[in-house]
C-alpha positions in Angstrom: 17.9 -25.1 19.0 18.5 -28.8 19.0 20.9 -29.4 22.1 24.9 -30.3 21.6 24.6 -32.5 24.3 21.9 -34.0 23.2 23.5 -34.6 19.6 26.7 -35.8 21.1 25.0 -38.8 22.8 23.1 -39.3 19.9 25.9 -39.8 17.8 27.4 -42.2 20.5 24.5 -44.3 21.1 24.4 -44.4 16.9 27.6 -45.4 17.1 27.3 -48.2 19.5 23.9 -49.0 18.1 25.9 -49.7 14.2 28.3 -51.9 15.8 27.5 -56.1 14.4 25.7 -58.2 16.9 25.0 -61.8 16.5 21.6 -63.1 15.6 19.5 -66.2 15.9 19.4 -68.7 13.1 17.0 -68.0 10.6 13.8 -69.7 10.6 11.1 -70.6 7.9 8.3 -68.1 7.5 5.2 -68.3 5.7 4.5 -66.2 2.9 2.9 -63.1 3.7 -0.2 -61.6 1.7 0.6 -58.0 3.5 1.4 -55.3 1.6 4.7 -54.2 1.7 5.5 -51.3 3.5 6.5 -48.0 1.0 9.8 -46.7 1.3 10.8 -43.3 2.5 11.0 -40.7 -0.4 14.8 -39.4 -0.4 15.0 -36.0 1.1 14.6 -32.9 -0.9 18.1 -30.8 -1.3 17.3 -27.5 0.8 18.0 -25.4 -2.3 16.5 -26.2 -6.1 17.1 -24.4 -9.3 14.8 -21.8 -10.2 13.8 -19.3 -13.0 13.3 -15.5 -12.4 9.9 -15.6 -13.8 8.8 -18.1 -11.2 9.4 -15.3 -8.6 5.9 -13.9 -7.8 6.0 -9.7 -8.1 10.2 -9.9 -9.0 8.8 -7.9 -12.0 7.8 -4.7 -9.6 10.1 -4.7 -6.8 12.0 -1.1 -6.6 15.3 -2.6 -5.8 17.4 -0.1 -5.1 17.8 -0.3 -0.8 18.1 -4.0 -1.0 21.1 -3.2 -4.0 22.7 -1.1 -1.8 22.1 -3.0 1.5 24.1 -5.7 -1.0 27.1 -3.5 -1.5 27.6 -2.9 2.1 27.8 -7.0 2.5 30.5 -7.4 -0.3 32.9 -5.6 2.3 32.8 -9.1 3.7 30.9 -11.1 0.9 33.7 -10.2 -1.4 36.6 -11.7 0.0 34.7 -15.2 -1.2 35.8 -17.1 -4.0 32.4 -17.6 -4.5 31.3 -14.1 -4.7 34.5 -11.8 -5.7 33.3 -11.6 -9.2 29.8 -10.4 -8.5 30.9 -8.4 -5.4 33.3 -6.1 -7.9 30.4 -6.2 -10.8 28.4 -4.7 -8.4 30.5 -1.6 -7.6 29.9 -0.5 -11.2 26.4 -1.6 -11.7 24.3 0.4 -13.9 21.4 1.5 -11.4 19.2 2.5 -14.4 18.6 -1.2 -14.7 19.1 -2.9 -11.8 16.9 -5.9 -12.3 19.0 -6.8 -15.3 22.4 -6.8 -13.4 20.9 -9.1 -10.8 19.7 -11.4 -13.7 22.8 -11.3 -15.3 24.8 -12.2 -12.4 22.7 -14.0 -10.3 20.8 -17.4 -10.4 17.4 -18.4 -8.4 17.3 -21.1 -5.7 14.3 -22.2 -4.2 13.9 -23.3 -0.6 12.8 -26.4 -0.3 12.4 -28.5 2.8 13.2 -32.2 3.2 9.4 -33.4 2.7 9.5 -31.3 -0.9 7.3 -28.8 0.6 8.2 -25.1 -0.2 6.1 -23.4 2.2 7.2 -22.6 5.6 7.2 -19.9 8.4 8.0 -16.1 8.3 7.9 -14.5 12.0 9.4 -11.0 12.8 11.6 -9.3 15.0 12.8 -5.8 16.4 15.0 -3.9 18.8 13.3 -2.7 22.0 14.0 0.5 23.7 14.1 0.2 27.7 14.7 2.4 30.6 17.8 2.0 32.2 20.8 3.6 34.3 24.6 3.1 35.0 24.0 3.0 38.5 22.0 0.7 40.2 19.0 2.1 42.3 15.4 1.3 43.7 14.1 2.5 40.3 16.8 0.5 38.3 17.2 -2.6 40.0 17.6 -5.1 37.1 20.9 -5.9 36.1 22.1 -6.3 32.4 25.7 -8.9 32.3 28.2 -9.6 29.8 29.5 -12.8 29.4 30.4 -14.4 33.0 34.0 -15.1 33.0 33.2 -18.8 34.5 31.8 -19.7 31.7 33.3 -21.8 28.9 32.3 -22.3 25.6 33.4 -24.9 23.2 33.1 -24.6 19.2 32.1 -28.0 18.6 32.4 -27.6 14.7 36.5 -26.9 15.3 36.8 -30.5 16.8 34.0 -32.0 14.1 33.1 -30.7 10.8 30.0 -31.7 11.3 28.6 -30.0 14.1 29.4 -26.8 12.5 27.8 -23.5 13.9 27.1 -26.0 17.3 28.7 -24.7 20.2 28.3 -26.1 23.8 28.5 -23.8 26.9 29.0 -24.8 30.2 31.1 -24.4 33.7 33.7 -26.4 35.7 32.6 -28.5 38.9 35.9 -29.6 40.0 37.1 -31.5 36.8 33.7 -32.2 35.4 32.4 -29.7 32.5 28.4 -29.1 33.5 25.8 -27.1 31.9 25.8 -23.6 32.7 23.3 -22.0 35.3 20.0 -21.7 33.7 17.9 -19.0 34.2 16.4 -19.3 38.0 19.8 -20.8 39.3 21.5 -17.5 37.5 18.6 -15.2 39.0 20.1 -16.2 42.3 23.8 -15.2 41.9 22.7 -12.0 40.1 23.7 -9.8 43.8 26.6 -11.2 44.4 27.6 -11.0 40.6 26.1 -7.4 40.5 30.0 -5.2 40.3 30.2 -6.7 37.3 26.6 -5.5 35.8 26.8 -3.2 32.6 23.7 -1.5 33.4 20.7 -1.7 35.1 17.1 -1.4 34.3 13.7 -0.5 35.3 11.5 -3.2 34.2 12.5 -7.4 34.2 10.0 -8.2 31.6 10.9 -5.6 29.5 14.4 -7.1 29.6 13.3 -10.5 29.5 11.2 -9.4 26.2 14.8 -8.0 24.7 16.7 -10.9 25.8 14.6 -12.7 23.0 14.7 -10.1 20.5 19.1 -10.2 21.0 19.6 -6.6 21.2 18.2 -3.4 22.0 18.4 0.2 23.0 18.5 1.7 26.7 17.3 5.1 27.5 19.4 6.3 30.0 18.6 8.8 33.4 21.3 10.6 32.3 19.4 11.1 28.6 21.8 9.3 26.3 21.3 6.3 24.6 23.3 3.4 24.3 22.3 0.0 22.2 23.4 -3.6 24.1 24.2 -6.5 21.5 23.8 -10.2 22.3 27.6 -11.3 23.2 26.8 -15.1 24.5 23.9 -17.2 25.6 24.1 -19.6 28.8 23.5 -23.0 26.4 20.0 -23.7 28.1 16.9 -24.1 25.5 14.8 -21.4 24.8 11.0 -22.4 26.1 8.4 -19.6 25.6 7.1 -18.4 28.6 3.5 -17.4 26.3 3.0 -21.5 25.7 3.7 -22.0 29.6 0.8 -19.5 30.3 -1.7 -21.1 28.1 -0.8 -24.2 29.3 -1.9 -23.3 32.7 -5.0 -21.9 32.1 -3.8 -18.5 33.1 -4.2 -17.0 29.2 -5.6 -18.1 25.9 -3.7 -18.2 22.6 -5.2 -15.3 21.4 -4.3 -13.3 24.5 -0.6 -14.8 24.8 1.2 -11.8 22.9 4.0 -9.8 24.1 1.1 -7.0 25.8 -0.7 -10.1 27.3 2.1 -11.5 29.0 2.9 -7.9 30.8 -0.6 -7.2 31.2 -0.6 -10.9 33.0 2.6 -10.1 35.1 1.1 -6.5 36.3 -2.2 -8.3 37.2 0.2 -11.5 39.1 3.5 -9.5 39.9 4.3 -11.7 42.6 4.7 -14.4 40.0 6.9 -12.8 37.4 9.9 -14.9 38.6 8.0 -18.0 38.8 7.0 -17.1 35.2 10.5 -16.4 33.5 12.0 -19.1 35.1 10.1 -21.3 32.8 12.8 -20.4 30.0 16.1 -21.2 31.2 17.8 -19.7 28.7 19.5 -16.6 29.6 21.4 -13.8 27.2 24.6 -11.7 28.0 25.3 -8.9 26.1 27.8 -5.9 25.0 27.9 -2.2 25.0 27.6 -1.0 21.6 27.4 2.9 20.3 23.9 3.6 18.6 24.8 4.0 15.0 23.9 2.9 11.8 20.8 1.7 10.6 20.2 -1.1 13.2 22.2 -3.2 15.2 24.8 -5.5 14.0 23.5 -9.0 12.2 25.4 -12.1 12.7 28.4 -10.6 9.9 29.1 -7.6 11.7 27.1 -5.1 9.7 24.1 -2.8 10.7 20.2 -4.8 10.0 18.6 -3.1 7.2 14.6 -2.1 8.8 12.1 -4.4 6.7 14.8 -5.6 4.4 16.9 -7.7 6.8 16.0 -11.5 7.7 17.4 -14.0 10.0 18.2 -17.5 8.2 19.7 -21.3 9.3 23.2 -20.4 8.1 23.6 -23.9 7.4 21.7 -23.8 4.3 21.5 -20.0 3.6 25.0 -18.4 2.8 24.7 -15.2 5.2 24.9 -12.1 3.3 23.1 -13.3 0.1 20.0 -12.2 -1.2 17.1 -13.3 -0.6 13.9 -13.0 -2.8 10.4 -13.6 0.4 7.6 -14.1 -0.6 5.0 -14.0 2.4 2.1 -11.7 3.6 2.1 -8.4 5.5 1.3 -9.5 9.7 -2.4 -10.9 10.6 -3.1 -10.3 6.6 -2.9 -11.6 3.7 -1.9 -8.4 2.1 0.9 -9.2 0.0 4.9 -8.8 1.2 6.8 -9.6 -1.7 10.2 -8.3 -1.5 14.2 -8.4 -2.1 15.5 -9.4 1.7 19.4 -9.5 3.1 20.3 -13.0 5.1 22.3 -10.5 7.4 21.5 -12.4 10.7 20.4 -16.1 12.5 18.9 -17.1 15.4 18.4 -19.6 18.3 14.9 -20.4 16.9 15.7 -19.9 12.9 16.0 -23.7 12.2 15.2 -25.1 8.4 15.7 -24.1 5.1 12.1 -22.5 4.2 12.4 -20.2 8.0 13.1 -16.7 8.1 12.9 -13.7 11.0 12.1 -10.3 9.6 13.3 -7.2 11.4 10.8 -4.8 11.0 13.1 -1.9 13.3 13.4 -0.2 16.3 10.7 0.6 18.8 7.1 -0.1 20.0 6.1 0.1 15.9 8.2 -2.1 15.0 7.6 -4.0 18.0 3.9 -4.5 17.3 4.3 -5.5 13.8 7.0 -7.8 14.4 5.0 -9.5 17.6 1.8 -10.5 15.4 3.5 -11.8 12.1 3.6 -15.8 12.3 3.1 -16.0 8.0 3.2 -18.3 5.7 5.7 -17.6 3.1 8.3 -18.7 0.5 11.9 -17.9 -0.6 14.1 -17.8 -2.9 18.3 -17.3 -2.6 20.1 -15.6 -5.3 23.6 -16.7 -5.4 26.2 -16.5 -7.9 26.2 -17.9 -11.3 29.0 -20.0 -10.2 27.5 -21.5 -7.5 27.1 -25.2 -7.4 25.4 -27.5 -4.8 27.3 -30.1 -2.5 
């Protein structure tokens, strides 16, 4: 996620940098025999008009989860302008023919990055189950935090437009605002933060391995269940802890999967800190009930398993279909399939990017930690719809 801060200066040093400033008097040149340089082509617009029949395998999808996956978003699709219409079309929709009532009232976009490229990356996703306890104990001793009450966050899209869906986290010192703790900073106030734990856990890389995935369930002692939700992040990058290991020599790529890194830590436990440390980036949560058919997306509503994505909101309208087009994981078995945008993420940056959740648990888990595809997609919006 690029940095606000980062993107604040920018903008100022931009600013300063467009100011006039007074140059020397122009001398005579020679004529040069160079080739002039070729301008940059303009950038692609993130979405183009499409046809249906330019859809690979639209022809034999079985739509009829992904229709009504799409009914349960109109709760909060259809108080759009743009989408009241085909929200209240939908409620009578003739499921004999379903295909038809999403070409009648639907149009195909393609994603399309700004290079004109329509290719880009498909990874995967779950929601872990973990061991854990409401009291805290030799056996639990890892403590699971909602958001800290000393930390502020600022929606830097309410101040300007266009940082929208940028937000910038931090703390107090004195009058100054500063970053918030990262992630071995944080590890260090965790006991004297610990009465205000929601639960506590067996295993840190298990948490640390959930913290990524931005929910999960936890098995308690007692024997029920409860599901924790990501509430707020601490505003430090993400940097993966897999990259870190193969960069010092300690795994190969190949062996730098979510079973390599805990098979690493087991074998080097006196280095787990050292090791999660490298990502400063640290996730708070809330207690949620487990209900539904996954936990709630970035609009509220329950992930759909294997028909749910996560998208850059900034170019994909959340709760819109989305046609994917991409391979099944470590294959190149086809996935072709009718997807919901029902969620984002920290590392979900680009038009042509999506996360597929693939579910709950260790199944889900494996699929979704080897699929890095190749893969395209296609939005379908409203017939009314028209580009900025």
């Amino acid at each position: 996620m690029r940095s606000p801060i980062l993107l604040l200066v920018f903008l100022l040093v931009a600013g300063c940098a467009s100011q006039a400033t007074r140059l020397p008097e122009p001398v005579a040149i020679a004529p040069c025999a160079c080739p002039m340089p070729e301008m940059p082509k303009p950038a692609e617009k993130p979405l183009q008009p499409a046809e249906w029949s330019e859809l690979p395998g639209w022809g034999g999808e079985d739509l009829g989860a992904a229709f009504d996956g799409f009914l349960t978003t109109c709760h909060s699709l259809g108080r759009q302008e743009l989408w009241e219409a085909t929200c209240t079309a939908a409620r009578s929709a003739d499921r004999s023919d379903l295909r038809g009532w999403f070409e009648a009232w639907l149009r195909p976009w393609q994603l399309a990055n700004p290079d004109g490229s329509r290719e880009g990356l498909v990874t995967g996703y779950y929601e872990p189950v973990v061991n854990g306890s409401r009291r805290r104990s030799k056996a639990y001793p890892i403590p699971v935090f909602g958001p800290p009450e000393d930390m502020i966050t600022v929606d830097l899209g309410s101040l300007y437009p266009e940082l929208k869906h940028l937000k910038l986290r931090g703390r107090l010192d004195g009058r100054r605002l500063v970053p918030y703790y990262p992630r071995a900073e944080w590890a260090r106030q965790e006991a004297q933060r610990a009465n205000s734990a929601l639960l506590w856990l067996d295993d840190p890389v298990d948490f640390f391995f959930l913290q990524i995935q931005g929910s999960g369930q936890v098995q308690l002692d007692d024997g029920s269940r409860v599901r924790i939700g990501y509430a707020d992040q601490n505003g430090q990058p993400y940097r993966s802890i897999g990259k870190w290991l193969i960069e010092q020599g300690e795994l190969r790529a190949d062996q730098a999967s979510m079973g390599g890194i805990k098979g690493w830590v087991k074998a080097n436990p006196g280095r787990a800190q050292e090791l999660l440390n490298n990502n400063p980036s640290v996730v708070f949560f809330r207690e949620l009930p487990v209900e539904g058919s996954g936990p709630p997306g970035a609009l509220g509503l329950p992930l759909l398993p294997e028909r749910s994505i996560a998208v850059d909101p900034r170019i994909t309208p959340l709760g819109a279909p989305v046609w994917l087009v991409t391979t099944r994981p470590l294959s190149e078995i086809p996935l072709q399939r009718l997807m919901l945008a029902l969620d984002t993420g920290g590392a979900i940056r680009g038009p042509v990017r999506a996360d597929f959740y693939w579910g709950s648990g260790a199944d889900a888990g494996e699929h979704a930690g080897r699929m890095r595809q190749k893969g395209r997609m296609w939005a379908l919006l409203p017939r009314t719809y028209a580009p900025k």
